[in-house]
Every structure is written in C-alpha cells, then in structure tokens.
N, C-alpha and C positions, 0 to 999 in steps of 0.2 A: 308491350306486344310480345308477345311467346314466340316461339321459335328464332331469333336474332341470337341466343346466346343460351349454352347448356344449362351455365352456371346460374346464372338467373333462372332460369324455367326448372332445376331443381331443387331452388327455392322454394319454390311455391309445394313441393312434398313436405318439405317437412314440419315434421308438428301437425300435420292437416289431419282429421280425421276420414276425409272424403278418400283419400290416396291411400290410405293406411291398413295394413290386416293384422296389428298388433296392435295392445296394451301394453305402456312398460310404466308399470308402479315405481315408482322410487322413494327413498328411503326416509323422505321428507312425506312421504303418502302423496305426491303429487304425481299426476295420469299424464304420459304424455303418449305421443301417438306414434308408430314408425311401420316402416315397408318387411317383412321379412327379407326378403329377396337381396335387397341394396343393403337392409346389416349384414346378413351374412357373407355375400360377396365383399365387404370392407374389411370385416374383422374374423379373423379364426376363432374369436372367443363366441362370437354371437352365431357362427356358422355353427361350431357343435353345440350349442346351445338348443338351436330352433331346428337343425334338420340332425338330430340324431335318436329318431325314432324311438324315443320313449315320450313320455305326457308334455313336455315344454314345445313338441313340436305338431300338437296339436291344439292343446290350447290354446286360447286365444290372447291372453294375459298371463305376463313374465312379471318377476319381482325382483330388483337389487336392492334389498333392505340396508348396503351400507354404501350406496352412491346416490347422492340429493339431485333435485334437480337441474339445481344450477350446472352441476359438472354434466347430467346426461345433456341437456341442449346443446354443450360445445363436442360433444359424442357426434350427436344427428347432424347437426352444422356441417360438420367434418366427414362424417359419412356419407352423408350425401351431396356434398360441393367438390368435397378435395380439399378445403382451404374456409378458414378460420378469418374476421374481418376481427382487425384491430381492436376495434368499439366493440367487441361483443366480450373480449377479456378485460375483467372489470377487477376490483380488490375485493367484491362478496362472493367471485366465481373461481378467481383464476387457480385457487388450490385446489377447491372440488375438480375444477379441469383437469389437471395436472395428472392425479392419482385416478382420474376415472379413464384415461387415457391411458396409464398405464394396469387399470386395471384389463382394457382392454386391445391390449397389445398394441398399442399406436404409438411408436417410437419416434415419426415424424410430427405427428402434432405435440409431444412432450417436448421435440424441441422447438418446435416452435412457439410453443407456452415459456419455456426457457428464454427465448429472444426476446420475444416480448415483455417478460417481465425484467428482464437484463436491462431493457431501454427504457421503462418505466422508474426501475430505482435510479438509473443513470441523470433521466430529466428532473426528476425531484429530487434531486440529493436533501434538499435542506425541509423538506415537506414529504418525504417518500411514507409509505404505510406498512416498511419492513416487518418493524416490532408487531404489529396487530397478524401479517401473514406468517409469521414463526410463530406466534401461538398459536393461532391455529393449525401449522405444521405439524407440532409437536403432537397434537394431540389426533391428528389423521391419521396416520403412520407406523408403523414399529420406527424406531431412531437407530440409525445406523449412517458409518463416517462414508457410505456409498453412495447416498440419496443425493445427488444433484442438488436437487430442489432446495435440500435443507442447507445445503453446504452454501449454495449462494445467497440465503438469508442470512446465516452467521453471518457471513462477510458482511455482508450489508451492514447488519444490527450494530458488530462492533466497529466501524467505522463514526458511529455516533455514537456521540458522549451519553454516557447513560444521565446523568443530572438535565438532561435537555427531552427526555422522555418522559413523557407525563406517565404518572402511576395510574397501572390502569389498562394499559397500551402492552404491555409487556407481562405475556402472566410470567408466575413464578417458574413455572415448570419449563416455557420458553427459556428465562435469567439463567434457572440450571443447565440448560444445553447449552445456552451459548456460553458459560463460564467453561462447563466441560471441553467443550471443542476448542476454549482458548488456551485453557492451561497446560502451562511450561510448553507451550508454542510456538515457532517464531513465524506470528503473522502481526499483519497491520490491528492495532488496537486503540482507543481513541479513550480511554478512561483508566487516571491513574487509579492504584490499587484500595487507595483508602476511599477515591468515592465509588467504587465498586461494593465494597462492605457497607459502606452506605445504605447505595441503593438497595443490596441486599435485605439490608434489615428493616428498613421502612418500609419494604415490599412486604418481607413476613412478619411484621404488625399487621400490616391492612388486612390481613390473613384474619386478627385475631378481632379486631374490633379498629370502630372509623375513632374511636377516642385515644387507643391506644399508637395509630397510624397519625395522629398529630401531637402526639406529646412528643414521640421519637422522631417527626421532624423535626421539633424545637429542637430536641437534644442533639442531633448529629448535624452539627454544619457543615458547608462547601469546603471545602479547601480555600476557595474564595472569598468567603466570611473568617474563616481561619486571618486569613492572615491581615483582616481588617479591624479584629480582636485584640484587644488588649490583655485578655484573661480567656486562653478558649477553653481552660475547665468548665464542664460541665456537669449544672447539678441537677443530678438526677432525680426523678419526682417521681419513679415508679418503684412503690415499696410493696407490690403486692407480690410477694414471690410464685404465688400459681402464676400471674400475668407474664412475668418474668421466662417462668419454667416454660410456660407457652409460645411466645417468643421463640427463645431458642429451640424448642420444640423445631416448627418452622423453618426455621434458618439453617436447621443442621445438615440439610442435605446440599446447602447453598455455600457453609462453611470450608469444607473437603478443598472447593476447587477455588477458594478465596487465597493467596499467597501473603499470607502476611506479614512474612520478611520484607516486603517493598514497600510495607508502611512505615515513614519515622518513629521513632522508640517516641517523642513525646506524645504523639496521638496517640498511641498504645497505652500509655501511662493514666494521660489527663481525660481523653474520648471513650474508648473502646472499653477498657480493662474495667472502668465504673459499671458502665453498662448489665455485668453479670451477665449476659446473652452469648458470648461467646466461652465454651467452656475454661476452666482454667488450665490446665494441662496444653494447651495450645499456648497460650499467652506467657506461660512459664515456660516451653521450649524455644520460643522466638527472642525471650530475655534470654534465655542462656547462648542462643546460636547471636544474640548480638554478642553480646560478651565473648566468643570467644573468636567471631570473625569480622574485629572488626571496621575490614577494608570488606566487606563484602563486593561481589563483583555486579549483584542485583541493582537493577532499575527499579525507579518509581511506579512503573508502568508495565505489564505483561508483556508478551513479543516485543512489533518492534511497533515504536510511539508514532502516530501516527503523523504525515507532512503536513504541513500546513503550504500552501502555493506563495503566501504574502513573504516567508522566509527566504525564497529563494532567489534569489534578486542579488546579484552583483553590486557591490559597494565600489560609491565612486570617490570614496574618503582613502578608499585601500588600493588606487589601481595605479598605474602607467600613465604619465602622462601623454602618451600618444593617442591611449586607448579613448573608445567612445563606446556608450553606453546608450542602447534603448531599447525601447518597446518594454517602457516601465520597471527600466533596469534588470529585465530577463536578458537580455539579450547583448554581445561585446562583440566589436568587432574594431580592426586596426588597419589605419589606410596609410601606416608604414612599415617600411622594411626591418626595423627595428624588433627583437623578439622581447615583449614585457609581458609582466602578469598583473593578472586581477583576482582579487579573492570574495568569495559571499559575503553577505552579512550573518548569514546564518554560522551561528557558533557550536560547536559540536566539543563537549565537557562531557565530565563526570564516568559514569559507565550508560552500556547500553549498545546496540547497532544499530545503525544510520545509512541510510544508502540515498541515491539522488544520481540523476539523468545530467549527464552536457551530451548535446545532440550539435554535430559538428555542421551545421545548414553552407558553411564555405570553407573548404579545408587548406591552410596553406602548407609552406615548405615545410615546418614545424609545429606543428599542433599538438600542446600536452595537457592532460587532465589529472589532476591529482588534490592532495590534501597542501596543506600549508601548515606552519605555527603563526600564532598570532603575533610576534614576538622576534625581533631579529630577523625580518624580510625585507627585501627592496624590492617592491616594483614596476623596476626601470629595468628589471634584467630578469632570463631566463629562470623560473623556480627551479631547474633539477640541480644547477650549478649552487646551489646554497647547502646548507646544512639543514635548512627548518625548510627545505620544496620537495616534496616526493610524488612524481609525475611521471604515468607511462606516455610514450610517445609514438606520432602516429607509421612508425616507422613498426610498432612493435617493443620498442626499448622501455626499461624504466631509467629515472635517473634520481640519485639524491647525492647533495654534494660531491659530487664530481667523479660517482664511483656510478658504473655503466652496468646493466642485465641486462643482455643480448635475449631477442627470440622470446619472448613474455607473450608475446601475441601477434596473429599477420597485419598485415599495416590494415590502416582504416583512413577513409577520405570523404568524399559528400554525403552527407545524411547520416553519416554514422552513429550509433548511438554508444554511450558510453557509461555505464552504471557503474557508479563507485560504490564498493562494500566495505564500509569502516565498522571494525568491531572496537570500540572502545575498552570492552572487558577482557580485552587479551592484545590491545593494541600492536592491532593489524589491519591491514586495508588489501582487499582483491578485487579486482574488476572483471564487468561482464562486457564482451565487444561484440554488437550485432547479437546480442539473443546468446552467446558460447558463453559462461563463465567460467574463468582462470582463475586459478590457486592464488592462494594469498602467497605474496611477496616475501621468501625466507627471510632476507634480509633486513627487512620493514617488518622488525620482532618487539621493537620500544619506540614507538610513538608519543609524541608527548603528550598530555593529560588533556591538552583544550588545542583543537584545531580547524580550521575551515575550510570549505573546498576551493580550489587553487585554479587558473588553467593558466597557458602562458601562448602567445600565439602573435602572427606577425601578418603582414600583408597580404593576401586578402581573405583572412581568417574572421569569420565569425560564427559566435558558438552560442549556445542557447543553454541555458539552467534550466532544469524543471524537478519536482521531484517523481519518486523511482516509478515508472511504472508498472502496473501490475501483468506480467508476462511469465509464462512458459519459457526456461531459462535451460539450455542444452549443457549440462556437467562438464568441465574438459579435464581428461586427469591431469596429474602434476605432471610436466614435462623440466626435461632436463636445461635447465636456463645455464646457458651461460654464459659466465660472468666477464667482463674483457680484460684483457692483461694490462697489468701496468704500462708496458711499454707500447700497447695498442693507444694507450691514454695521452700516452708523450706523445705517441706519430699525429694524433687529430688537434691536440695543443700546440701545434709546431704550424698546424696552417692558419692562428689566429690571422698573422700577420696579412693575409694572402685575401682574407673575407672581406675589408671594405673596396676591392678590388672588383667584385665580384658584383655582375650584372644582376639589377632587380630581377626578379620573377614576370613572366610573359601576363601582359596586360590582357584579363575577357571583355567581353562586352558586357558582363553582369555587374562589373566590379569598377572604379573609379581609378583614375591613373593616380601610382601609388606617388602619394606628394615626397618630398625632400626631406631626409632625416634633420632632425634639428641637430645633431651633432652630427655632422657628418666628416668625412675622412680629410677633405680641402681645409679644415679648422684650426689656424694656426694655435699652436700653445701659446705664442705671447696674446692672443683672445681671448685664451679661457682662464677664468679665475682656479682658484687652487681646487672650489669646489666642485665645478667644470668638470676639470682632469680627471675627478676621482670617478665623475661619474662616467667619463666616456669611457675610462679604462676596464670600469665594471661593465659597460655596454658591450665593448670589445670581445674581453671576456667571454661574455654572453654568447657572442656571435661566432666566435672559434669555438665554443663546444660545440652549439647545436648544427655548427657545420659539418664538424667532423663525421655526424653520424650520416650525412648524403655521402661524403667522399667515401666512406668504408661500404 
C-alpha cells in the first residue's frame, strides 16, 4: 500500500518507464529509464548534465558509453532511495558500482560499497571472489596507490596463497598489480617467493597455448611436492625455442617485481635456471649477490609472512605450574599470587618480522609481555629476572636480566592490547600499547637467533594470544628512557625479604579467591628437598624484583 513509507513508494519510480522523462543508454547498449528532476537534485554531475542549456538538456536520451548497466541501477537505487539494499551488491555489479558512483560524485555510496564488500571478503575468507574483482579492477580504472577500491583487493588477494587460486581467476595483468604493490613492502603476504614465480609462469604459458600451460605445470612443482621428492630436477621437455622466447615474452613484465633472492639457491640451480624463461643476467646476479652475502638478512617470503591463528596458542609443555590454560590454549590465566610464565608454541627463527597481539582481558599487579629464548628459561619465575626474558611491563618498565628501563610506555590494565614487533633481521623487538607504537628497545640490540612470545603474570591475570591485528597504529617518537641506577636496583633487592609478608591482592567478584601458594613462606626447610629450596628461592627471587617496581 503506498503512502506508509517514502522509501518504498520511491521504489516504484525507478526503472519505470511510466514515471520517467529520460532515456539513459549505457555502455552495455542497455535503456534504462530515470526522472530528470530526482538525478539532478542527487548528483552535480547529472545536474550540469541535464539542465545546462545546451542539447542534453533537451533531449530526451543521454549516453554514458563507459558505465554498464549493472553499475547505473545502483546509481538510480541510490538516487532515488537514499540507500543501497545489501542483495542488490552482488560480485557481477559491485565494481561497476563503485566507479559509477564515483563517477558520479557519490562519495557516500562509494563507502558504502566499501563496507559492504569489506564484510563480504570478511565472511568468505576461504571462498571470497577477490581474485576475479581485481581483475576486473585493474582493468576499469587508471591504477594508482590512491584508489580505495584497489588497495583493498590487494590486501585481500595477497592474504591467499596464490597455489590455492585456480588459474583463470586471476588475470595476469591483476598477478602484476598485485606483485607491484607488494614489492619490498612490509605488508601481510601469504605466498612464499618461489611459488610466486611459479604461479607467475604457469599464468604466462596459459597466455601462450592450453599445451604449453600443462607441460609447465608438470614442470614447476609446489614447494610441497618439493620436498616429497627424491630428485626435484626437472626435465625439461620444451625445446622449442620460439615457445620458450614466448614464454618469457610474457612473463617479463611479471619478473621486475619477482624477488629472487628469497628463492633457495637449489631451486634456482635444479627448477628455474633450466627453464630458460627467466633471463640470464638475473639468475647470474642472484649467484653472485648469494656468493657474496652469505647471511643474507631476506626471508622466504615478501613483507611480513602471513599468521596462521592455530600457532598461537600457549604451550602447556612450556608453562608454570600454577598457570591454567584455556579456550583451546589461547587463553592463560593464574589463580595464584605467585608471578610465573608461559611461553607460545609458536617459534619465531631465522630472519624476517613477526608481530602478534596479548590482549590483557584481567590485569594483575604484574603483568608482562615479551619474547623468550627457547633455552635456559624457568617457568616458575618471573621472565624479565632471567637473561633469555625480555618483557615490558604493565607499569610501563621493560626488564631483562635484572637490568630495569624506566618510562617505555604509560601503564596499561583491562583490555589492553599489546602488539609485539620482533624484527628478526636486526634482532630487535618494539611494542605497540593501545593503538601508540614505541621505538624499539636500545638495549634489546642482540636477541638470540630463535625465540618465542613470553608473558609472566600472577593472580588474577589472564591474558589472551592472538595474532597482530590489522589496525591504524599512532608513531610515538623515541623518548628519553631511562635507565635505573645500580643502587636503585639494590634498594628494590633489599625488599625481597619483606614480599611474602605481604597481603594477596583485594579479591573481585569476576575473579576466584586466589588459592594458597604451594610454596608458601610458613614452609619449613627441613620439608623441602634440596630441589624444593632451589625453587622457592628462584620464586623469592621472582617476587622481590617484580615488587620493587610498585614500591618505586
């Protein structure tokens, strides 16, 4: 029934012929029908269009010979509703949308094509139809690092493995933007280097012939067959050198933005270098640049390699025996006064940068995040008091072995979040607290080769793993940290003895009354075994440093 609702009853204009005193041709040659009056009061562009006294604004049919129809319906849609229904941005339309929206100066409905398709790749991660809408990007467009549109497809694209993208799905022209926009980047990227050239070249065969596109599959395997190979030389069956020359023909504009220093020298030898498709003057300067560097500081992988969520998980082979672990090992929390740690399973080697989320959900008196060594850790005791624990704390402080940086950052308490920035290729680690990131840590200049993330935390702390999320991160400059004095170190060493004195922490109603240390201060020494002793006195320990830092 008409009249109950604007929105609805300006429905029924559009597209109608009966309501309409326009033709508008589109670029697909299909008629669709619209109001002069309601375009032009909507858009400035259709406003000097139709009333600026020359022939468009008598005629009775307009043409946009480079916007199709799909994109004008969500034009009229929008025109004449105010508002865009879900179901009507589809993955045959939603680009024509995009750019016909802004061909038409509608800045609100481009974002809100933007949200929409935001939460379309979001719900399909593992089924999304990225690759098919970057090709067709690419080719709508001029390309530029400005375009919205484009920039959230890359993301998308490279977040999936290219070996999981059927050929086909992905033109070539799309594979070259998104190599371009990755290269020597530091964004999230989800396919090592070699099966990048890979896919590269089995893309430009299919370019050349469907026969020449399955010989080069045979010939270039997964990294995953690689290494299920007894023999991954590979012999080659393409002797026809025009085929060849064509080939690289192809490929050359895809080569530029391929980095082939983050391929191992054997593939390069026994895979690639046979191939003849990649010129040689390239494959002879990556011999030589191995040869003469060779700790190179290059990852396997461009940017930074992408997380996996199954890594992140807290190891309960590696933790505190106080501590308790759940919600499928994401999650640590301690229902004693006792300060221990817990470290991931995730192992962080070789070169590369690495970042990852602890999000503090119940903050106690001590709360610390940082890295670990695999190697020479206990625990049962605080990480910054060791030599292999490097942990800021929720005070602001970092600590490692027993040496204090005042002022790193303002304290942090419920819900905090805590993103750790481990550079392996120049091992150093900086942190971001709440959305600010702070400079890397002078001090933490030599890290060792393989480490894991760390946290250490006591009664009623529990903290959550995840990896890093993708956020808007506010630069903080260097500030002047400093360092505590030796004799500051003596005076908070001097109150170990004073700490099991010292009343638990005030009991919430969220949190469980905190149980009885197992080693507790009433423990006579002739009860404890030798190895007993060793451990309370490292407990001790423990608890006079991380005290010192409330008394100061």
């Amino acid at each position: 029934m008409r009249g109950y609702s604007l929105e609805q009853d300006l429905r029924l204009l559009i597209n109608n012929p009966r309501y309409s005193d326009i033709e508008i041709l589109c670029g697909d040659e299909t008629k669709l029908y619209g109001c002069r009056a309601i375009l032009a009061a909507r858009s400035e562009v259709f406003d000097k269009l139709l009333y600026n006294g020359m022939k468009e604004s008598y005629e009775k049919q307009i043409t946009f010979p480079t916007i199709n129809s799909s994109g004008m319906e969500i034009i009229l849609e929008y025109a004449y509703t105010g508002s865009i229904r879900e179901e009507s941005l589809i993955k045959d339309n939603i680009i024509e949308a995009f750019y016909a929206a802004d061909y038409f100066q509608l800045p609100e409905l481009q974002d809100f094509i933007m949200m929409i398709l935001r939460n379309i790749l979001k719900k399909n991660y593992a089924e999304n139809y990225s690759p098919e809408l970057l090709s067709k990007a690419v080719d709508s467009t001029p390309l530029s690092e400005e375009n919205i549109l484009l920039n959230l497809l890359v993301e998308a694209v490279a977040t999936i493995p290219l070996n999981t993208i059927k050929f086909g799905r992905l033109s070539i022209t799309a594979l070259e933007y998104l190599l371009s926009c990755t290269h020597e980047k530091e964004s999230s990227f989800a396919t090592p280097e070699y099966e990048v050239f890979r896919y590269s070249a089995i893309l430009a065969a299919k370019q050349v012939s469907n026969s020449v596109f399955k010989t080069l599959m045979k010939r270039l395997p997964t990294l995953e067959q690689i290494e299920q190979m007894e023999n991954p030389i590979v012999q080659v069956n393409i002797t026809d050198q025009q085929t060849i020359q064509t080939i690289a023909k192809e490929l050359e504009p895809l080569v530029k933005f391929i980095d082939f220093r983050r391929i191992k020298g054997q593939l390069l030898v026994d895979i690639i270098e046979p191939l003849k498709i990649v010129p040689s003057e390239i494959i002879l300067n990556i011999y030589r640049n191995n040869t003469k560097f060779t700790n190179s500081n290059l990852n396997y992988i461009r940017g930074i390699p992408l997380p996996i969520d199954s890594d992140y998980i807290w190891d309960e082979s590696a933790c505190g025996s106080n501590l308790v672990i759940e919600d499928n090992g994401r999650v640590v929390r301690n229902d004693f006064n006792t300060c221990q740690s817990v470290r991931a399973k995730l192992a962080l080697e070789d070169k590369g940068i690495f970042e990852w989320d602890v999000v503090i959900e119940r903050v106690c008196e001590y709360a610390w995040v940082g890295v670990c060594a695999s190697e020479d850790f206990d625990y049962e005791i605080f990480a910054g008091v060791q030599s292999t624990g490097w942990v800021i704390g929720s005070r602001g402080y970092c600590h490692n072995s027993g040496n204090w940086v005042k002022n790193y950052c303002p304290k942090f308490g419920d819900d905090a979040r805590i993103t750790v920035h481990l550079n392996m290729n120049k091992r150093t680690c900086a942190f971001t607290v709440n959305g600010v990131k702070y400079p890397e840590i002078a001090e933490w200049n030599n890290l060792p080769s393989k480490l894991h993330p760390v946290v250490s935390l006591r009664y009623p702390g529990r903290f959550r793993i995840e990896p890093a999320h993708n956020k808007n991160e506010k630069a903080r400059p260097s500030s002047s940290n400093k360092s505590v004095s030796k004799e500051e170190i003596e005076k908070f060493t001097s109150l170990n003895d004073n700490f099991s004195k010292r009343l638990p922490p005030q009991t919430s109603e969220k949190s469980p009354k905190p149980k009885k240390d197992k080693l507790s201060s009433d423990d006579s020494d002739e009860e404890l075994d030798t190895n007993k002793k060793k451990r309370k006195k490292k407990k001790e320990q423990s608890h006079g440093d991380v005290e010192s830092e409330s008394d100061e």
